[in-house]
N, C-alpha and C positions, 0 to 999 in steps of 0.2 A: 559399204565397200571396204576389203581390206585392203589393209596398208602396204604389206608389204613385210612389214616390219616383225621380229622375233616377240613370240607370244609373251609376254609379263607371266613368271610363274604365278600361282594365285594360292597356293597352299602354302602355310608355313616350312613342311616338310620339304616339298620343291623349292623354296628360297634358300635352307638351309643346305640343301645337296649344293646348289650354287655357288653359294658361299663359300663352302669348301672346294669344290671345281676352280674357284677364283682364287688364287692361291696369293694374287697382290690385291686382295679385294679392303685392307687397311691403308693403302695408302692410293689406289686406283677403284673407282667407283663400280661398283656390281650393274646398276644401271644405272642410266643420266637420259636428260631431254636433248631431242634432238636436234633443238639448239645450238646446245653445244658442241655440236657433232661439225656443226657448219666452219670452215674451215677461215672464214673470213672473221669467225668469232674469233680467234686468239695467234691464228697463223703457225699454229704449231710451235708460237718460241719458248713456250718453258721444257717441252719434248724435246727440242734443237739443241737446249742448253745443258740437257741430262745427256745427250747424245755425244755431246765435246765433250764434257766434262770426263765419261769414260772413255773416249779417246785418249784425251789426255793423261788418265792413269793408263791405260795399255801401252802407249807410245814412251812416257815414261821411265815406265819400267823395265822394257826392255832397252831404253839408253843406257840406266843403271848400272847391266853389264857391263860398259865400256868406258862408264865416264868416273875421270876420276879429279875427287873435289881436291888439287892441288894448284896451288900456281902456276908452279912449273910445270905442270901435266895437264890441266885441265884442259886448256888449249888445243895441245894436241892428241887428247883424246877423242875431242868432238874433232879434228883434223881425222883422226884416224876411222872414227864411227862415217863420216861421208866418205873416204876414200877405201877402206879396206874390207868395212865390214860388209858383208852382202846384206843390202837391202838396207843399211844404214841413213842411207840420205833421207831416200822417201820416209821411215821412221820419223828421221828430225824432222824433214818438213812438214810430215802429219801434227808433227806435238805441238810445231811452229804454229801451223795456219790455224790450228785446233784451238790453241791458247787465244788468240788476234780474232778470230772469231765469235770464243766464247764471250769476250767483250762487249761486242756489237749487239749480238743477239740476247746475252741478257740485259742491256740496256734500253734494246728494243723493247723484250718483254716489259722492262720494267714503265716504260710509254703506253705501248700497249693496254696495259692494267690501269696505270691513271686514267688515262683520257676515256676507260668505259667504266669508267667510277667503283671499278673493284680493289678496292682500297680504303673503303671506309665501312663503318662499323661492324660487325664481328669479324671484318676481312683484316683488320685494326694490326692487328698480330702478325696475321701474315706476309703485312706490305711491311713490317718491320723488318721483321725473318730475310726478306727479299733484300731489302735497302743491306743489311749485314751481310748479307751472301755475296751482293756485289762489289762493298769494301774486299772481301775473303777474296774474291778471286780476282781484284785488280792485285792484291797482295801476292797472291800466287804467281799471276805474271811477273810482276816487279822481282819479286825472290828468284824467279828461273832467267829473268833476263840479266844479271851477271854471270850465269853459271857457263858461257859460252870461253868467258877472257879474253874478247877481243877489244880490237881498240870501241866500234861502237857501243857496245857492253859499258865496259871501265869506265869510258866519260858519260852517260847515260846517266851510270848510277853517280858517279860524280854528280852533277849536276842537280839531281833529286835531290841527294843527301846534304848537297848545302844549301837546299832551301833550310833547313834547319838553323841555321846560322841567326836568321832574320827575325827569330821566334824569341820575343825576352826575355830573359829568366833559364827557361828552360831548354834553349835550343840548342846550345853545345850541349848537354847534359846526352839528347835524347840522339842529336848524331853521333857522340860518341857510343851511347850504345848500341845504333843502327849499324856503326863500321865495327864494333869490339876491337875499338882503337880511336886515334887521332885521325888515320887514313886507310883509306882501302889497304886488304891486306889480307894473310894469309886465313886469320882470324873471321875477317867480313866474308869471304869465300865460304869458309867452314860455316858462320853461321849462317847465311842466307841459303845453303844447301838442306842445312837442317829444317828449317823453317820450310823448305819448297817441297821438299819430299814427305814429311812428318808431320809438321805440328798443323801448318796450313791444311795438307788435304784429308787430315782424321779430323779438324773443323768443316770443313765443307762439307763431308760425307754426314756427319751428325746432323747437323743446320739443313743440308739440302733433305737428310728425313726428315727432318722435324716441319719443313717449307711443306712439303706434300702432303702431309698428314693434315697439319691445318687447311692446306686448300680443300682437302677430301672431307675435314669435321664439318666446313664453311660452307657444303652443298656443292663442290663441285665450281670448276671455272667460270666465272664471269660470264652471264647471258643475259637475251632478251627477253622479255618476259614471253608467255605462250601456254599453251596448252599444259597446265601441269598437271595432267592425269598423264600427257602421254611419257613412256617411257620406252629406251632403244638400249637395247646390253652389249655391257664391257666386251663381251665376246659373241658375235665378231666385230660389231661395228665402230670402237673403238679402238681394239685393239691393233683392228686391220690398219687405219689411216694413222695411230701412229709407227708403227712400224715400215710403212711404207715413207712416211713423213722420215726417218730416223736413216733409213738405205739413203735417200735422197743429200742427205746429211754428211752420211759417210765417201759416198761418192764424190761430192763436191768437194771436200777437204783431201780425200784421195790424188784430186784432179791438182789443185793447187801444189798438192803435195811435189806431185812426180813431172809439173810443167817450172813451177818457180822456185822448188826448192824452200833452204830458209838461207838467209846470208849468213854469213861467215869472214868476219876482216881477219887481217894481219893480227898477232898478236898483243894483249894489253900493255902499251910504252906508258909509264906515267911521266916519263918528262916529254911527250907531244903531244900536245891536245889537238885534236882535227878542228877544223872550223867552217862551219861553226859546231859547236860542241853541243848536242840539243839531249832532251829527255825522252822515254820512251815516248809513243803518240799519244797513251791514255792522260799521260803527264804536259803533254803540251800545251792545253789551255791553264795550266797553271804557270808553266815557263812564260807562256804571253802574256798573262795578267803580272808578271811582273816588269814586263818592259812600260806596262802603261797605269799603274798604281803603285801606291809606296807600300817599300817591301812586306810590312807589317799587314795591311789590306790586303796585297796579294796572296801572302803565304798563312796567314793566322784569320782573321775579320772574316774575309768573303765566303772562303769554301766552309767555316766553322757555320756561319752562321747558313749559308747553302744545305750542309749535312746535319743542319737543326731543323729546317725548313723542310727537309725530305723525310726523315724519320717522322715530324710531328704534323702531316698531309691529314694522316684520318683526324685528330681530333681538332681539326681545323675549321671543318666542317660542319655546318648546321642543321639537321634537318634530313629528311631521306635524301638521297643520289639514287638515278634512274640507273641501274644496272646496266650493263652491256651497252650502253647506247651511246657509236660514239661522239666524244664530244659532249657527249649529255642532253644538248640541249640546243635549238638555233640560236640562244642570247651567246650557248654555251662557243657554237662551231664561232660564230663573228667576233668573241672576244681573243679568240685562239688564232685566229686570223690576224686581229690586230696587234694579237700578244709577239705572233712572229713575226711579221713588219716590223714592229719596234725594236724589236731584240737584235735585230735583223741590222738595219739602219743603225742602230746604239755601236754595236762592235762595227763593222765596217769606219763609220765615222772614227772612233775611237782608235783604228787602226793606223790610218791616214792622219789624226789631228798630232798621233805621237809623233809620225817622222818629220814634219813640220814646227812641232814646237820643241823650244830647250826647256831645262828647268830651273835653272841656275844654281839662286841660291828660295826659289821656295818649291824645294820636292814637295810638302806635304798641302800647299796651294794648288799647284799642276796637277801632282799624281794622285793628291789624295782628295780634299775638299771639292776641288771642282767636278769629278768625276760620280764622287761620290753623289752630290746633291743632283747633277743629270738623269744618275740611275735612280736616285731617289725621286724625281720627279716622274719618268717615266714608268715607274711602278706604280705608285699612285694616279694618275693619269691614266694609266692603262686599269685597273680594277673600278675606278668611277666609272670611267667610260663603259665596261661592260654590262654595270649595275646598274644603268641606263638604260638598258636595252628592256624591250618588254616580258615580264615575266623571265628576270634574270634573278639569278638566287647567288647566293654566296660561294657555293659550290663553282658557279662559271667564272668568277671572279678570280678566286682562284686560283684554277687551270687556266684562265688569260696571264695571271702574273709568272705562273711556272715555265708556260712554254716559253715570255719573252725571256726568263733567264736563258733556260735551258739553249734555245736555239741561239743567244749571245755568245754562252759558253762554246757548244758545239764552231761554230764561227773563229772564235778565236782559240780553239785546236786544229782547224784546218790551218790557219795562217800560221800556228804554230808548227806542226807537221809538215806543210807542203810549202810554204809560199815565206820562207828563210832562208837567206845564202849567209854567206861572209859576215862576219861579222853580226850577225843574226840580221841582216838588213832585208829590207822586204826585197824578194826576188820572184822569177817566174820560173816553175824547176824545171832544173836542168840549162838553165841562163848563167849570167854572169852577173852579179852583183852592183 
């Protein structure tokens, strides 16, 4: 019975005419299984992520035209790009929802890829590639979110930049270099523009070839295992879904564009701080962990050792990981299960226990030790537990420890982000304090 499916050249000479037909065939595959093809395999987020990202240089650069990196201009230049120039807003708000998007969804991706175990050995490299690309482009948002000069811009980055304070030895060092000053300034402007236009995104461009390449040397996206004789070609069958996958893409960020805009306050006052004065939202689970650990844990310990934990995933593991399969495993899906329960339970509890207790005089009893040794309990607790389970391997162990972080973190940047009034005190938005 036939398939259906485009014949597999079977001459060298026909592979080679292909070859050349496929003119992105070094960093996009000539043929793949049709596994991969399946859209529930990967959901199209590393396509989604290439998709914003050249939004974001188009959108970009046509602000370029208008915007001009001064203090006193900047402001209302972006004032005058949504009011004057034709088609300006929408512009902004594409580059807006584009940037806030690419976030999510390479974060997404980067879930995605753990939890079907493609991220371990010869994928080694490339889940590294990936972990760096997504520092690069939280960096890129951060560098484009003062370039507006408003007031939420100005304290934003405020805010950010004195976590640096908390850091010993070196943290006035490093925020003096962050502002190219003691304080925001005319200086900080200039260089976070440079950095947002230039140096970031000729990193990202390089990085995100080099991300593809290796995924194309590594055999192609993460899958089930199957028929490996059978094969389906880059053109049409791939190219078609993503390309349709990338319209879909564009349209939605279109939509946000030209329905919500991007905001826009009053210009930057440095003698009025709004209140409450918060961090971007990617930056909010580290503003929250500093309301509930001491400053040193918050800003230096947990994310350092977090961003050691993420980079060092592949050689963590022992032994093969089941491709594509997610979760891995049933010991795999019930540790991940109990890993977000806990993660889950931990911040919430954590949330509530701060606005109930003071600390007096032992910060490093309240915010540090006690806290510390709970999380420290429930990570251990949660990896035996797992390893418990029948024919559970090290690998499910874990992805049960990862996700209880991860979903803790995510948790406490939603309460950071959404659920702060006054005083940063817990609120319900759009309530009163």
């Amino acid at each position: 019975m036939k398939s259906g499916l485009p014949a597999w050249p079977e001459t060298d000479r026909d592979r080679a005419r292909l070859t050349r037909f496929t003119f992105l065939t070094h960093l996009r595959p000539v043929s793949l299984h049709p596994n991969a093809l399946r859209w529930q395999a990967t959901f199209g987020l590393g396509g989604s992520s290439l998709v914003l990202l050249l939004l974001l240089v188009f959108s970009g650069t046509l602000q370029m035209a208008v915007y001009q990196p001064v203090p006193g201009e900047a402001h209302e230049s972006v004032r005058a790009l949504e009011t004057e120039v034709m088609f300006g807003s929408l512009v902004r708000g594409i580059h807006y929802w584009s940037a806030n998007l690419l976030v999510i969804v390479a974060l997404l991706h980067a879930a995605r890829t753990f939890l079907t175990g493609g991220y371990v050995g010869k994928r080694g490299v490339t889940w590294v590639l990936g972990v760096v690309l997504m520092l690069l482009i939280v960096a890129a948002c951060f560098t484009g979110y003062l370039l507006p000069w408003d007031q939420l811009a100005y304290w934003a980055i405020t805010i950010v930049t004195g976590m640096f304070d908390y850091l010993p030895g070196v943290g006035p060092a490093l925020k003096r270099a962050a502002l190219g000053g003691a304080e925001i300034s005319d200086a900080t402007l200039g260089n976070f523009f440079t950095l947002h236009t230039a140096a970031v995104p000729v990193a990202l461009a390089m990085l995100a070839a080099w991300h593809f390449w290796r995924v194309r040397r590594a055999g192609g996206v993460v899958r089930q295992a199957g028929d490996e004789d059978a094969k389906v070609m880059f053109w049409p069958d791939l190219l078609v879904r993503e390309v349709a996958q990338g319209l879909a893409v564009v349209a939605v960020v279109v939509v946000l564009a030209a329905t919500l805009g991007a905001p826009l306050g009053e210009a930057a006052n440095p003698g009025m701080s709004p209140n409450p004065a918060q961090a971007p939202w990617y930056f909010a689970g580290l503003q929250e962990l500093l309301i509930h650990f001491h400053p040193v844990l918050a800003v230096l310990v947990l994310p350092l050792a977090g961003l050691i934990l993420w980079l060092a995933l592949p050689w963590l593991v022992r032994g093969p990981v089941p491709e594509g399969v997610w979760f891995l495993s049933p010991a795999g899906r019930w540790g991940a299960a109990v890993g977000a329960i806990t993660g889950a339970l931990l911040a919430v509890i954590l949330v509530l226990a701060s606005e109930r207790v003071t600390t007096g005089g032992m910060v490093w009893l309240i915010r540090g030790l006690v806290p510390m040794a709970v999380l420290a309990v429930a990570l251990i607790g949660v990896w035996f537990a797992t390893l418990r389970r029948p024919e559970a391997t090290r690998a499910d162990a874990l992805q049960a420890v990862v996700v209880l972080i991860v979903v803790a973190f995510v948790i406490l940047t939603l309460v950071g982000a959404v659920f702060r009034g006054e005083g940063m005190a817990l609120d319900w938005p759009g309530g009163g304090s």
